[in-house]
C-alpha positions in Angstrom: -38.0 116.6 -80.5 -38.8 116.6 -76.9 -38.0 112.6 -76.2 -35.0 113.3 -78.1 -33.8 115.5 -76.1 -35.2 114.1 -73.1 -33.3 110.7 -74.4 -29.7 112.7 -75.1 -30.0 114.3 -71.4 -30.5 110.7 -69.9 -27.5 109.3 -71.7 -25.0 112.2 -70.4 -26.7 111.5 -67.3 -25.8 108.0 -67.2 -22.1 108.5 -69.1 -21.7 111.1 -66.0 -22.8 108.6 -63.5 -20.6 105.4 -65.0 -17.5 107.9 -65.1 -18.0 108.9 -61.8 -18.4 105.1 -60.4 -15.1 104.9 -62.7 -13.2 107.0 -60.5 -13.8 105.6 -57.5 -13.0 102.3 -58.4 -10.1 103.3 -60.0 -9.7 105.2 -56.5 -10.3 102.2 -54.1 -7.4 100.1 -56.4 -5.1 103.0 -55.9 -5.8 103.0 -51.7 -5.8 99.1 -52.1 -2.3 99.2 -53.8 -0.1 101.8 -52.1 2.3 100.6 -49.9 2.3 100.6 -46.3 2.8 103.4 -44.0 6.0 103.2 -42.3 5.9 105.7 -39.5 7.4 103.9 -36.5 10.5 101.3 -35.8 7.7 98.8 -34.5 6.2 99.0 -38.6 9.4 98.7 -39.9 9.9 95.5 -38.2 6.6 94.4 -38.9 7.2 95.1 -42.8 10.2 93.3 -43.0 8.8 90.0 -40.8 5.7 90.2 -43.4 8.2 90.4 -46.8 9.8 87.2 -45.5 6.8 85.8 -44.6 7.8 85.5 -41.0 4.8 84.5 -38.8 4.9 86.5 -34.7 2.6 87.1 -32.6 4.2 90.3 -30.6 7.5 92.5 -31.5 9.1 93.5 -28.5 11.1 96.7 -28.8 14.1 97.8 -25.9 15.5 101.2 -25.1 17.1 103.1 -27.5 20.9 103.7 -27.5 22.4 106.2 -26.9 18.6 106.7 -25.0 19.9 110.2 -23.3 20.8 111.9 -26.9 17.4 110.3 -28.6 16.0 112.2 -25.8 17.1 115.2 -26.2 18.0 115.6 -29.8 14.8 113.8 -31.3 14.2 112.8 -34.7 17.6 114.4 -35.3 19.6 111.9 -33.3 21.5 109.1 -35.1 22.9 105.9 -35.2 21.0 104.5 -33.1 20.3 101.2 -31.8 17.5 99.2 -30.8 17.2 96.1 -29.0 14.3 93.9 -30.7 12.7 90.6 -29.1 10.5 88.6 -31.8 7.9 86.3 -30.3 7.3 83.8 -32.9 3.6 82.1 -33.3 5.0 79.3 -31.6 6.0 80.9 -28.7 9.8 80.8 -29.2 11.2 84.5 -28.7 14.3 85.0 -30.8 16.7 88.4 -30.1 18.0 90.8 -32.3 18.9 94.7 -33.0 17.5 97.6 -35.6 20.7 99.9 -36.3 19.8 103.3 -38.2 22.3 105.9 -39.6 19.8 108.4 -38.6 16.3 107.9 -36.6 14.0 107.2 -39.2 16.5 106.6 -42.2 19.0 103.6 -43.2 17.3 101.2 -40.9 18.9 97.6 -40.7 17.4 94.5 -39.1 19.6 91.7 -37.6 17.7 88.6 -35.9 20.4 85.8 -37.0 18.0 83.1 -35.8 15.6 83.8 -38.3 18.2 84.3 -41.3 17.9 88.2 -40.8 21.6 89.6 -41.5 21.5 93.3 -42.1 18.6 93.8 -43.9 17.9 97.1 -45.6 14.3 98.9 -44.9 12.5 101.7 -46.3 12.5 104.9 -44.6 10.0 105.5 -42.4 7.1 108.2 -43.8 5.2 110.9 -41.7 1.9 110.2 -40.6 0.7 112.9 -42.8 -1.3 112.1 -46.0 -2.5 114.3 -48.7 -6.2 115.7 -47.8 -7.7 114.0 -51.0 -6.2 110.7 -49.5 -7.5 111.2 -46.5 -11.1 112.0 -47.8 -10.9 108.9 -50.1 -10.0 106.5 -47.1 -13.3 107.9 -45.3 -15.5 107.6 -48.6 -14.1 103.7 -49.0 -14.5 103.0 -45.4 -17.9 104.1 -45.4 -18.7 101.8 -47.8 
């Protein structure tokens, strides 16, 4: 009766143990899949580069215009527009502009050299992350 008992606490022991290692697998694949955080103009370029599979080695971003109401108004301000300079990987720099309808929505890229007309990118997403997310990212990092 005892080694029964013994056996049945071992086994929820173990079923407890395999669920557990279930969920953080199943948490790692959900870290490994989300997309990309988007909080500055510099990522948004990079994302769209990446999509096209558009090798660089440096973005190059100019002032903003109009730089003296971006200044003053913030995150508020909008269109805006933002000289970029794309340094390819073999050395070639190629010009172009980000336009956005407001500062961190309705962002479109234009670099005509590299067959970038108007293209469309995601809005850009705060910085801030959900605690559990956070804590997850530390666990998985940890190793």
């Amino acid at each position: 009766m005892e080694d029964a008992r013994r056996a049945r606490g071992w086994r929820m022991a173990l079923v407890a143990g395999f669920l557990a290692t279930l969920c953080m697998v199943a948490g790692a694949f959900a870290l490994a899949l989300r997309p990309p955080l988007l909080d500055d103009h510099h990522d948004l370029i990079v994302y769209a580069l990446e999509r096209r599979g558009i090798g660089y080695q440096q973005i190059i971003l100019g002032e903003m215009w109009p730089d003296q109401v971006n200044r003053q108004y913030g995150a508020q301000a909008g269109p805006i527009s933002i000289p970029v300079q794309v340094v390819l990987t073999n050395g070639t720099a190629t010009p172009g502009w980000l336009t956005c309808a407001a500062f961190e929505r309705n962002c479109r890229l234009t670099i005509t050299a590299l067959g970038l007309q108007s293209v469309q990118l995601p809005a850009m997403q705060s910085a801030a992350q959900p605690a559990w997310l956070a804590w997850l990212e530390r666990l998985v990092a940890s190793g």
